[in-house]
PyMOL commands that place a pseudoatom at each C-alpha (Angstrom):
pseudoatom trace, name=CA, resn=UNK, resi=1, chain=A, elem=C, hetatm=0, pos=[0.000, 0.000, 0.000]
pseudoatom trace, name=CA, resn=UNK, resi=2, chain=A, elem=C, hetatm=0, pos=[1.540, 3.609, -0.834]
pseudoatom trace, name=CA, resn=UNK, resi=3, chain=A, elem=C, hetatm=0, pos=[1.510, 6.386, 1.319]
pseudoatom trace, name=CA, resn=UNK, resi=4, chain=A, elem=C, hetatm=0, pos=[-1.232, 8.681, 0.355]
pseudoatom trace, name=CA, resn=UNK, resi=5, chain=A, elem=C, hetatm=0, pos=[-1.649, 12.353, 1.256]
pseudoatom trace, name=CA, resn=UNK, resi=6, chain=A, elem=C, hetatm=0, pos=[-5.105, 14.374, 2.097]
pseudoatom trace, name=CA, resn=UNK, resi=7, chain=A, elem=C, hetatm=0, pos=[-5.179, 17.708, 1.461]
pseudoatom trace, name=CA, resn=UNK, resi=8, chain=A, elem=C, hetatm=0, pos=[-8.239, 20.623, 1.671]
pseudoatom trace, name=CA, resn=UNK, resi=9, chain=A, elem=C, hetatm=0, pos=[-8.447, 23.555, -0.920]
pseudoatom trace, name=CA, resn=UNK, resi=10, chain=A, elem=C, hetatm=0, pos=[-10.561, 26.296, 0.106]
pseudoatom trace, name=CA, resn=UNK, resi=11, chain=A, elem=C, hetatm=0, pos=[-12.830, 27.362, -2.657]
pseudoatom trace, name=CA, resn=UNK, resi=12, chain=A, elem=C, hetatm=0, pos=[-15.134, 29.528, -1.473]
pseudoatom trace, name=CA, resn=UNK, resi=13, chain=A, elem=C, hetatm=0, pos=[-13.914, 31.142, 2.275]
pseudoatom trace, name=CA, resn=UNK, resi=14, chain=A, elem=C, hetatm=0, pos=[-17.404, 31.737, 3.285]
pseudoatom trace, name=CA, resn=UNK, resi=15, chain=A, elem=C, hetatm=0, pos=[-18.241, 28.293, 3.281]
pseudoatom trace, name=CA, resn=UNK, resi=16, chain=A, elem=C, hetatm=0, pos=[-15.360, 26.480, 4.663]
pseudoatom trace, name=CA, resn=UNK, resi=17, chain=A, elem=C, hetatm=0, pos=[-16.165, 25.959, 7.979]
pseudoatom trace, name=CA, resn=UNK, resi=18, chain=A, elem=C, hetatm=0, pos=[-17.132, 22.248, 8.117]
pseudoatom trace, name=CA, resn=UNK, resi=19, chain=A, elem=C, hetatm=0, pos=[-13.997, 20.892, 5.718]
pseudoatom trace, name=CA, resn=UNK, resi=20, chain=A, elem=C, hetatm=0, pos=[-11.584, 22.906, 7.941]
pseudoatom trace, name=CA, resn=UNK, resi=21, chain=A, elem=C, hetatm=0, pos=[-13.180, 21.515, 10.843]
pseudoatom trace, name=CA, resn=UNK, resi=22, chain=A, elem=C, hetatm=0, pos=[-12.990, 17.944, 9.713]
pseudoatom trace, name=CA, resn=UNK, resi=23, chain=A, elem=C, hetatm=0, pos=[-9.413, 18.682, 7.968]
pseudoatom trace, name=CA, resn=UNK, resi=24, chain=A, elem=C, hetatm=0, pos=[-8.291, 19.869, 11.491]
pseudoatom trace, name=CA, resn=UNK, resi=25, chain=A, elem=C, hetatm=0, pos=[-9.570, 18.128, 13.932]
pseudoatom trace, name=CA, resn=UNK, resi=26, chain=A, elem=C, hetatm=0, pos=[-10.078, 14.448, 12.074]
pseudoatom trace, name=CA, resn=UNK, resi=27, chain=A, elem=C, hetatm=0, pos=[-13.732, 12.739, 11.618]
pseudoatom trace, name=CA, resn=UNK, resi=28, chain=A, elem=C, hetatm=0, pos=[-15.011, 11.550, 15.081]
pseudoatom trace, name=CA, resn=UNK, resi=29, chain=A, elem=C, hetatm=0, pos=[-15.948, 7.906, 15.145]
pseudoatom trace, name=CA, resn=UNK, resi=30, chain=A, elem=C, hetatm=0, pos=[-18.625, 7.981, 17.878]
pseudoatom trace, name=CA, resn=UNK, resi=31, chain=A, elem=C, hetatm=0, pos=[-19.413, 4.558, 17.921]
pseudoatom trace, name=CA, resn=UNK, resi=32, chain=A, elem=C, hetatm=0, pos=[-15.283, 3.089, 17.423]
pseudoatom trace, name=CA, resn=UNK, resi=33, chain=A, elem=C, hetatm=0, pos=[-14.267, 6.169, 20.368]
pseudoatom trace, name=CA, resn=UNK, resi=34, chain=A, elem=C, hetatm=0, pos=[-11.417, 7.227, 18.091]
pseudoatom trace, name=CA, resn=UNK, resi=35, chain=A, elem=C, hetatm=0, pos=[-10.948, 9.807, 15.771]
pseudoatom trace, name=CA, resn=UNK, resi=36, chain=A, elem=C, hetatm=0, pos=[-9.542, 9.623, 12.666]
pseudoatom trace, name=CA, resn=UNK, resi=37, chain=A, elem=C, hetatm=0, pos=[-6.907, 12.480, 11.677]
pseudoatom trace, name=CA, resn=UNK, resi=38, chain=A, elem=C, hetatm=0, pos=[-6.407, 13.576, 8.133]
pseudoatom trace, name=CA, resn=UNK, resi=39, chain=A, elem=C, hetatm=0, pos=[-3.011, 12.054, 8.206]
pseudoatom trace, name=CA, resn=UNK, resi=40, chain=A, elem=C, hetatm=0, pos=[-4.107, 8.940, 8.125]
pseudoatom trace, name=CA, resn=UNK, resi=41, chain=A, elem=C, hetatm=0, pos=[-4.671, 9.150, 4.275]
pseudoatom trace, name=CA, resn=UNK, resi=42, chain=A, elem=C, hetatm=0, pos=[-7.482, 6.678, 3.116]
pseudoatom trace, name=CA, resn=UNK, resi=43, chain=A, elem=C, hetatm=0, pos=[-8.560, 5.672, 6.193]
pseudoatom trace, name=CA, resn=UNK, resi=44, chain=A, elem=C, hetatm=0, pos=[-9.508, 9.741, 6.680]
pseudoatom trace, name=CA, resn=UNK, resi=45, chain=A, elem=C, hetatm=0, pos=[-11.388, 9.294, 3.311]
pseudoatom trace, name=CA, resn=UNK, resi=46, chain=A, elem=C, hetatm=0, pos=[-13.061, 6.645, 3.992]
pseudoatom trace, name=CA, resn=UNK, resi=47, chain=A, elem=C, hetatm=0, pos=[-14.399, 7.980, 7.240]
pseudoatom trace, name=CA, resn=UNK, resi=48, chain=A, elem=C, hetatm=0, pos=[-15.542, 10.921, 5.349]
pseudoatom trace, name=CA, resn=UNK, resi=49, chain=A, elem=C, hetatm=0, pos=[-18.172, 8.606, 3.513]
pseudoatom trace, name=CA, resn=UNK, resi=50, chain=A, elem=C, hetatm=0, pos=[-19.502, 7.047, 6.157]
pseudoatom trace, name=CA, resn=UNK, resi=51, chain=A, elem=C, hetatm=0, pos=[-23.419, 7.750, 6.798]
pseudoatom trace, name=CA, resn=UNK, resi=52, chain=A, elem=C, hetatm=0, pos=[-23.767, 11.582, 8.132]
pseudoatom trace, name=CA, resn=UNK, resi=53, chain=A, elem=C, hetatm=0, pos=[-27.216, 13.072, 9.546]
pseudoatom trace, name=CA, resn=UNK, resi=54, chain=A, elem=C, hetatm=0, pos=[-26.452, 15.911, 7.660]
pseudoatom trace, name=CA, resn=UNK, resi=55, chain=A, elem=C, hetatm=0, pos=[-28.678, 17.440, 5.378]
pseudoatom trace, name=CA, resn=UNK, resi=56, chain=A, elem=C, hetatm=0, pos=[-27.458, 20.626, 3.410]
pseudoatom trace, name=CA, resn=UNK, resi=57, chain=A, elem=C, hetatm=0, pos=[-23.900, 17.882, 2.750]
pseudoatom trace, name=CA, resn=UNK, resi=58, chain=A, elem=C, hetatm=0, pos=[-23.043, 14.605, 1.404]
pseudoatom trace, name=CA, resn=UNK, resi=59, chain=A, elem=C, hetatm=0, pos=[-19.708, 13.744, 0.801]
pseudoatom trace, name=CA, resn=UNK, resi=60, chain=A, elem=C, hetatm=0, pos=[-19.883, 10.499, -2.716]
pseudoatom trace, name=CA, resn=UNK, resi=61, chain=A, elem=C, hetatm=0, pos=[-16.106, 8.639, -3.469]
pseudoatom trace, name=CA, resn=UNK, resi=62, chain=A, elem=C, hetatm=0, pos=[-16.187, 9.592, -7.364]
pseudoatom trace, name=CA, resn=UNK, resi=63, chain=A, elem=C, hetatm=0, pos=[-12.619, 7.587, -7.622]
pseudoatom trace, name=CA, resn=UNK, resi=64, chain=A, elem=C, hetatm=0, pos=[-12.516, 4.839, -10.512]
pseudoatom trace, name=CA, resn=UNK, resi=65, chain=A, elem=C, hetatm=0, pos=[-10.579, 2.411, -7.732]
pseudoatom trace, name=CA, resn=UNK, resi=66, chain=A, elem=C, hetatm=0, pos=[-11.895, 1.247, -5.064]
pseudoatom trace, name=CA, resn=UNK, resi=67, chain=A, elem=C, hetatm=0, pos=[-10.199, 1.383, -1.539]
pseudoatom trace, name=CA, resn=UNK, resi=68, chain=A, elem=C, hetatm=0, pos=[-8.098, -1.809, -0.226]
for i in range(1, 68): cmd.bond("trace and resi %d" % i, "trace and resi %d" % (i + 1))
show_as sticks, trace
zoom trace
């Protein structure tokens, strides 16, 4: 497996809140009690498509590959 790195672009300031959040701070796992940083690479993208109860955001793997 190769080393993968996650990065966040800011498109549009006014809206950024929530990626820079999860970017920052990692994607709580409630139910595992960990959080996952965004240094972990696919493991942080992965998280990121788990189910949400969001509703104004979704976050869909458009890749061609899937994940080991």
């Amino acid at each position: 497996m190769r080393d993968e790195e996650v990065t966040l672009t800011v498109l549009d300031s006014r809206r950024k809140a929530l990626a820079e959040d999860m970017y920052d701070n990692g994607i709580v796992l409630e139910r595992e009690g960990r959080v996952v940083p965004h240094s972990a690479g696919p493991e942080f993208m992965r998280a990121l498509l788990r189910p949400w109860s969001m509703s104004y955001y979704a976050f869909v793997d458009e890749s061609d590959t899937l994940a080991d």
